[in-house]
N, C-alpha and C positions, 0 to 999 in steps of 0.2 A: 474777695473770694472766700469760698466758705468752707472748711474742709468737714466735710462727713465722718462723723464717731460709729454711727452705725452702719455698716453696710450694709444688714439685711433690711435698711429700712425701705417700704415702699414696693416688696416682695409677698406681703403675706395674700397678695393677689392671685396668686397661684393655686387655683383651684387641684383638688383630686382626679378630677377629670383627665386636665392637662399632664397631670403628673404623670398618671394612667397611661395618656398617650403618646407620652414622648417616652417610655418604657418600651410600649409596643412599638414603635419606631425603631428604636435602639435593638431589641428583640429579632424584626425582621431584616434589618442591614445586615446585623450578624449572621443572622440565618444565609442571606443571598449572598455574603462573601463567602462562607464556609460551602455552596451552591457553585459557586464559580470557580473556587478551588476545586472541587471537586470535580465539573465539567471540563477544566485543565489538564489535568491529570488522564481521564478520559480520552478526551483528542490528542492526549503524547501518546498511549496507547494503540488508538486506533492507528495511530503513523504509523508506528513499528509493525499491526497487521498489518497495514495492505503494503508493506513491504516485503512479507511472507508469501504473497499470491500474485499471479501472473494477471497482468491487464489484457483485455479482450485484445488489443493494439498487438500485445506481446504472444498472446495466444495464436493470433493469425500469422506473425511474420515465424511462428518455432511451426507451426503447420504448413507452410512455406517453402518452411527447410527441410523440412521431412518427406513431401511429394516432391518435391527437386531431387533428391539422395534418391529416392523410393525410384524414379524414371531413370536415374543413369543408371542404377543396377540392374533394372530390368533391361535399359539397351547394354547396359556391358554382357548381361549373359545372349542376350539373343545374338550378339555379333560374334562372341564368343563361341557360341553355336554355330551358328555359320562359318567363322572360320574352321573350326573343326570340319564340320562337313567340308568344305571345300579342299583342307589338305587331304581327307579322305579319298575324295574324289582325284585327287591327280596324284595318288600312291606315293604321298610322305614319307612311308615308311623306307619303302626300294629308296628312295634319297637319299637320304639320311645313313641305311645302310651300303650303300655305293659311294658313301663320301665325295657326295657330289661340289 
């Protein structure tokens, strides 16, 4: 076995070319990690907005709750109404004052 004195022997095949283009390799990896990092950071962002805003799901069940509320108030005054009128009608007042 034979041990080798020079390493770089058997290298100097390495054309400018190649050099060239293992640069630009190295160049756009960098580039697209620093891309990816960047696109990261992005989507943790956009988390945080759409947790700021109401989903259409959410939108419909709070519009939901608001014509549900919005119908008992309107029958709480119409029956409220009506009982008015009705203690009207059978002279609540003489009652009330008679300590019936």
């Amino acid at each position: 076995m034979r041990i080798k004195e020079n390493f770089h022997e058997g290298h100097e095949g390495y054309t400018s070319e190649l050099k060239e283009r293992v640069i630009k390799i190295y160049h756009y990896t960098t580039h697209m990690t620093e891309v990816k990092r960047l696109l990261k950071g992005i989507k943790q962002e956009a988390e945080c907005l759409r947790q700021l805003f109401w989903t259409d799901e959410e939108l419909k069940e709070r519009n939901d709750v608001e014509r549900f509320f919005e119908a008992r108030m309107q029958a709480t005054v119409y029956y409220t109404l009506k009982n008015i009128e009705g203690y009207q009608q059978y002279g609540w007042k003489q009652l009330i004052e008679e300590g019936e």
